[in-house]
N, C-alpha and C positions, 0 to 999 in steps of 0.2 A: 609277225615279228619273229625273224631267226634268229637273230642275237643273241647273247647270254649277256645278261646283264652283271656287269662284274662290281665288286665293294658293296660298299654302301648306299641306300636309296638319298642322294641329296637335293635340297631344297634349292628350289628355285627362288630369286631373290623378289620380293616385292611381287608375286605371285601367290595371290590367296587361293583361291577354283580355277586357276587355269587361264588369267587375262589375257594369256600372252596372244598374240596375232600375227599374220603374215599374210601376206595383198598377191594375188595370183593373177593379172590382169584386172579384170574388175568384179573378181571373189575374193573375198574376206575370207580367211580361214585360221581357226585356235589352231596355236602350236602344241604339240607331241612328242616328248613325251611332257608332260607336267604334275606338279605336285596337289594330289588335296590332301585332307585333314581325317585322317581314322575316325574321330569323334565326330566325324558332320556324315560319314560313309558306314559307319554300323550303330547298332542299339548299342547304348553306356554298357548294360549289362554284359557283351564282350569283349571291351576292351582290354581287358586283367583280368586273369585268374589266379589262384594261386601257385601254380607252376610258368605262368607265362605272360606278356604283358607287350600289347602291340605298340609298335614307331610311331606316331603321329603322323611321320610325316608318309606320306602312298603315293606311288609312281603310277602314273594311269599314261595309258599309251593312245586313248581316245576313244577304248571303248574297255578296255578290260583294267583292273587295276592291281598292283603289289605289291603286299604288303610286307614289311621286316619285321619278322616276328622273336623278340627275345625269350626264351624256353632256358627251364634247368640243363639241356642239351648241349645249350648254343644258339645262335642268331639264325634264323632260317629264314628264305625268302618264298613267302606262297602268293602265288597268280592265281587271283579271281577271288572273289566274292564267295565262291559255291566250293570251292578247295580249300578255302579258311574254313565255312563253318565244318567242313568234315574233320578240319584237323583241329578245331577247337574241340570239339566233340572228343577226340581221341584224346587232347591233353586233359580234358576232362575226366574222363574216363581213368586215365593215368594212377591216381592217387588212389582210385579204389581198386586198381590191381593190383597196387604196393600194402595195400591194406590189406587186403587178403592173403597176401604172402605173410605179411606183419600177424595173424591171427592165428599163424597156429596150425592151418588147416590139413597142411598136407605133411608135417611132421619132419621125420627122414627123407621123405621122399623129392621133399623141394630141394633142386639145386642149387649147387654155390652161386650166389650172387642176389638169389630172390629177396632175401632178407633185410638186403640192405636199406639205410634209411633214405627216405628222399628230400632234395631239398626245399627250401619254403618259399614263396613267396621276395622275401628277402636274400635269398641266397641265389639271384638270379645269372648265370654269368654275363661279366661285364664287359666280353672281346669277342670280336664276329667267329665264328670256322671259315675260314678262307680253305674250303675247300669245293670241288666242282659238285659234288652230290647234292651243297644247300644252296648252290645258284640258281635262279630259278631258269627257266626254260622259256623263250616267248608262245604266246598261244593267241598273238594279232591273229595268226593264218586261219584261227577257226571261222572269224568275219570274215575274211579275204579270199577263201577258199583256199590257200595256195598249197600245192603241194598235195601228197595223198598217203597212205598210211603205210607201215615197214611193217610188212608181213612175217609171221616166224612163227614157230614150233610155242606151241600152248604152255606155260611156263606156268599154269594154275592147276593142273593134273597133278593131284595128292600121290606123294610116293608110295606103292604098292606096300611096301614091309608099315609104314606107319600106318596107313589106312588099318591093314590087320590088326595094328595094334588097338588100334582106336584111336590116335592121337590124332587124327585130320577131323572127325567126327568131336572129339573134346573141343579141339582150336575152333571149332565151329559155334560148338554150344556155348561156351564162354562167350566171344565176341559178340553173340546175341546176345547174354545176359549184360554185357558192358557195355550194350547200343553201338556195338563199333564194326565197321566190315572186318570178316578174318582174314580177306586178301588183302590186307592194309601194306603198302612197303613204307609206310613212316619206323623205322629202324625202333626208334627205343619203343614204341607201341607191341610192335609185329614180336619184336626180344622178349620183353614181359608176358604177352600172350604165349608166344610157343614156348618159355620155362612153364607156363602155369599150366598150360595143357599137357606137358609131359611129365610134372609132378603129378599130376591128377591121374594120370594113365597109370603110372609105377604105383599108386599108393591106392587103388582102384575104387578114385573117390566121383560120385557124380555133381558135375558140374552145377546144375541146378540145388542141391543141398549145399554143397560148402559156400554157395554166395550169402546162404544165410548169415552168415559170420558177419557180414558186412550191409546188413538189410533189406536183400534179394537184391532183385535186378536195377541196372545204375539207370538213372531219367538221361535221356538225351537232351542236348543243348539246342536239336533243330526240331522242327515240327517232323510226325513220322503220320503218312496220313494212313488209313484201312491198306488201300491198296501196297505202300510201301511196306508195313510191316507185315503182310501174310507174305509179300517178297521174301522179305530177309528171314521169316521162319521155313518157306523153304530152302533156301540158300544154307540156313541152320540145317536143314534134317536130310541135303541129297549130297552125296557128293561131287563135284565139278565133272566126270564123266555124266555121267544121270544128269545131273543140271543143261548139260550140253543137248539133252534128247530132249529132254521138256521143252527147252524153247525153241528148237527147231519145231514140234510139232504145232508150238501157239502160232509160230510166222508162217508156215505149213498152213494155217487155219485162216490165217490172213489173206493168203493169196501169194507169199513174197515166194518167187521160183527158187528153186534148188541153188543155183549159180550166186545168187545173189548173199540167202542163207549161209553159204560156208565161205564167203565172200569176208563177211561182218563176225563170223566167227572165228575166221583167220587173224583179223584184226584184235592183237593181241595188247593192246590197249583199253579193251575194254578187260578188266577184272570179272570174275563171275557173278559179285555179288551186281556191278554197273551193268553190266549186260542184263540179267534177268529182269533189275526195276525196270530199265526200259522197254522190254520187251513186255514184263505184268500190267505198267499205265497202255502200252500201244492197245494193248488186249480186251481191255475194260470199254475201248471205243468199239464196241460193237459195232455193225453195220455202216462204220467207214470207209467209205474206199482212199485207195491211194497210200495205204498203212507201208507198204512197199515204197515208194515214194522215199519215206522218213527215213527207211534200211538202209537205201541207198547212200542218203545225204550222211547218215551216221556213221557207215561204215570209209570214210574219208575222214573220222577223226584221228590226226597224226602222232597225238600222246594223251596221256590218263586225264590232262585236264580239258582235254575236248570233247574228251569219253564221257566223260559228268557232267559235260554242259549242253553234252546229246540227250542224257538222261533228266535234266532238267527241262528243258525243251519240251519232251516227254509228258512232263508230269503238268508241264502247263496246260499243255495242251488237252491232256485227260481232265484236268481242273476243269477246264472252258468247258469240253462239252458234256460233263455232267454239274458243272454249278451252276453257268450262264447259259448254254445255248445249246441245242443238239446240231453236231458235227456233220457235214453230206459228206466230203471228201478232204484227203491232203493234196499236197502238190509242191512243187517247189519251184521259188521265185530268185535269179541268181546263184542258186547255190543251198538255197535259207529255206527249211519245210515250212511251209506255212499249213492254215486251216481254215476251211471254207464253212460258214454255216449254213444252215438249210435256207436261211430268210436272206443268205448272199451278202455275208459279209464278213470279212477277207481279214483273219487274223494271221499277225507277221509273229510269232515268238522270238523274245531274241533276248539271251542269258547272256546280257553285260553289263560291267557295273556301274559307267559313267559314260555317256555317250558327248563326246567333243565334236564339235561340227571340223574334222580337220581334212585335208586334200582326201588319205586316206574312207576317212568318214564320207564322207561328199559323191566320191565317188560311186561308192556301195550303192548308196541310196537311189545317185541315177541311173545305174543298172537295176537294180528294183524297180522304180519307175517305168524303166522300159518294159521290164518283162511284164510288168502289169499291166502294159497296151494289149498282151496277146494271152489272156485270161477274161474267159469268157462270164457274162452275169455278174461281177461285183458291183456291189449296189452299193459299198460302204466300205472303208478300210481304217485298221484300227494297227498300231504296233503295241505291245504287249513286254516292257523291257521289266526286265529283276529286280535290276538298279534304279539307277535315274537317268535323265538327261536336262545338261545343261543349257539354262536358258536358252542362249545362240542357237545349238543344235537343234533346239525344240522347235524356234522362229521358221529355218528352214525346210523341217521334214513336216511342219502345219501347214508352208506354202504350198504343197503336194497335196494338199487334202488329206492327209495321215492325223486323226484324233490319236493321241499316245497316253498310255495308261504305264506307272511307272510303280514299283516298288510291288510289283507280284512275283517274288520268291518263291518258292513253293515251297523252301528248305526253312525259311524263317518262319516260328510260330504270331 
C-alpha cells in the first residue's frame, strides 16, 4: 500500500469483519480496505490507558491493520498490531517520566518544561492534528514485496560532544529502565527522554538511583522474553558505533558475506535497538543454515514498520525452534523467510494482523504455492500468523493443505 491515508479512519456501512465481497470471474474475493472492531482485535486490557484511548473503529487493508489512536498529544494513526504495542508501551511509560520530573529528582538541573503537569485520562484532546507526521504510511508492500529500501547516511550515530558528555549513554540507561527503545522517534516520548537525560548529566545524577523516586524500573506492556532483554541491555550499555561491530561479527558468524551485511546496515530503517533483536533471536538458532537467507529478505524493509515486523518474524521463528521443534535451515518462499524443521516441515511466519482472502491476498498465496513446487522434502506446511485470519481466508489457504496457527505474537504476554 503507497498511499497515505488522509482524515479520519471511517466506517463502513453494514460491514461488521469485513462482509463486503467482489466476483473476479469465478473467485470470490473480500473487499479492501475494511473496517473491524479494536475490541475483537486486541486484549480489553489495551484498549485505554490513562493518557490514551484507541477508535473502535480499524482500517485493515487485508492483511495489516490501523488503528487511530487518541493521545494527550493528538490523534495519531499507527499501522500494525506490533507498532501499537510499541507505542502503547511508550504511552505507558509516559506518566512515569512525568513523574520523575514531578519528584524532585534532578533539582536545578531539570529543564524548562519537565515539570510540567500532564494531562488525565479525561483531558483527552478531542480534534485530529491534520498534519503529515501523524498520517500513517502504508506498509501493504511488506506482503507484496514491492519496492526496496532508501538507503542513507546512519542518522543513530550519537553526536561526539554528547557522547563525551554522557548524555547518549544517560538516554540509553533511562530508556532501559522505562522498558522503551532510546531510538524511539515518537516525539513527545523521544522530548521527555532526552530533557531527562540531559538533567541527569548536568546534575551528575545516575540513572538507575533517581528512578527509585518513582519505584525502580517501569513493567512493560508486552512480553520481553531472555533473548530480547539481554538485547536491549546491550543496546543500554554500547554505543550505536560499537553496537554496529557486534552485529556484524554475530552475522559474520552466521555465514552472511560482507556485501550483504552492510547492505542491511545501510538500510537505515532499521533503528539500533530493531536491528540488534533481530540479529540476538537470528543467533540463538545455532546451527541453522540459511540465517543469510532472513538478511537478505530483511534488508528490503522500505520503513520502521517493516523493520519490526522483520524483527518479529525473527523472534517467531527463534520461538519455534527452541519451544517447538529444532530448526535445519531458512529459505525464502516469494519473498517471505520461512523455516524448515528437521522432521520437514515448512513453517511460513507471517506478522499480520487480519488476513482477508482479497485479489491482493490471493495472489500472494499462489505465488507461495508455486514456489513451494520447487522446495525440496516438505512433508507438512503449517502458516504461523500474529493475528488472525478470517474465516473465508482461512477456507482457501486449508484448500492448499496449509494447517494455520493464529495469534502467536511474540510481543504479547
Amino acid at each position: 500500500m503507497k498511499k497515505v491515508i488522509n482524515g479520519l479512519i471511517m466506517a463502513l456501512a453494514g460491514v461488521l469483519l469485513c462482509g463486503a465481497l467482489a466476483v473476479a470471474g469465478n473467485e470470490v474475493y473480500q473487499n479492501a480496505p475494511a473496517t473491524l472492531q479494536a475490541s475483537k482485535c486486541l486484549p480489553q486490557n489495551l484498549l485505554q490507558g490513562i493518557n490514551y484511548k484507541i477508535s473502535e473503529e480499524v482500517r485493515n487493508d487485508g492483511a495489516i491493520n490501523t488503528y487511530l489512536v487518541n493521545t494527550n498529544d493528538g490523534f495519531f494513526y499507527i499501522e500494525s498490531d506490533a507498532k501499537l504495542l510499541v507505542r502503547i508501551n511508550e504511552l505507558n511509560a509516559l506518566p512515569k517520566m512525568k513523574e520523575l520530573s514531578r519528584q524532585g529528582v534532578f533539582k536545578d538541573s531539570l529543564v524548562s518544561g519537565v515539570k510540567a503537569p500532564f494531562k488525565l485520562a479525561g483531558e483527552l484532546i478531542t480534534s485530529p492534528i491534520e498534519s503529515g507526521k501523524n498520517i500513517v504510511k502504508g506498509t501493504g508492500d511488506f506482503f507484496s514485496n514491492v519496492g526496496r529500501s532508501i538507503y542513507s547516511s546512519d542518522p543513530y550515530q550519537a553526536n561526539i560532544l554528547k557522547v563525551a558528555l554522557g548524555y547518549d549513554s544517560a538516554k540509553r540507561a533511562y530508556a532501559f529502565e522505562f522498558g522503551i527503545n532510546p531510538y524511539t522517534k515518537y516525539e513527545p516520548v523521544e522530548a521527555r527522554l532526552n530533557e531527562i537525560s540531559r538533567a541527569a548529566v548536568a546534575g551528575g545524577i545516575v540513572p538507575r538511583a533517581s528512578m527509585a523516586a518513582i519505584g525502580g524500573p517501569v513493567a512493560t506492556t508486552f512480553r520481553v522474553s531472555s533473548t530480547v532483554h539481554s538485547m536491549k541491555r546491550l543496546v543500554r550499555d554500547t554505543p550505536p558505533g560499537e553496537l554496529l561491530k557486534i552485529n556484524e561479527k554475530k552475522l559474520q558468524a552466521m555465514g552472511v558475506n560482507p556485501e550483504l551485511i552492510e547492505a542491511f546496515f545501510n538500510n537505515t530503517n532499521y533503528d539500533p535497538e530493531t536491528r540488534t533483536i533481530l540479529v540476538g533471536e537470528l543467533e540463538t538458532m545455532k546451527g541453522v543454515d540459511g540465517r543469510n537467507f532472513f538478511i537478505a529478505a530483511a534488508t528490503l524493509a522500505t520503513e520502521s514498520t517493516g523493520a519490526l515486523l522483520y524483527q518479529v518474524t525473527a523472534q517467531v521463528m527463534a520461538d519455534y525452534n527452541s519451544r517447538v521443534a529444532p530448526a535445519a535451515h531458512i529459505g525464502t518462499i516469494s519473498g517471505r523467510p520461512f523455516l524448515m524443521s528437521q522432521n520437514g516441515k515448512l513453517i511460513l511466519p507471517l506478522p499480520l494482523d487480519y488476513i482477508l482472502w482479497t485479489k491482493t491476498v490471493a495472489r500472494k498465496f499462489a505465488a507461495i504455492n508455486r514456489g513451494l513446487t520447487r522446495i525440496e522434502g516438505v512433508k507438512d506446511k503449517e502458516i504461523w500468523v500474529t493475528g488472525k485470519v478470517d474465516p473465508v481466508a482461512a477456507a482457501h489457504i486449508n484448500e492448499s493443505g496449509w494447517r494455520i496457527f493464529q495469534n502467536v505474537n511474540p510481543l504479547l504476554k
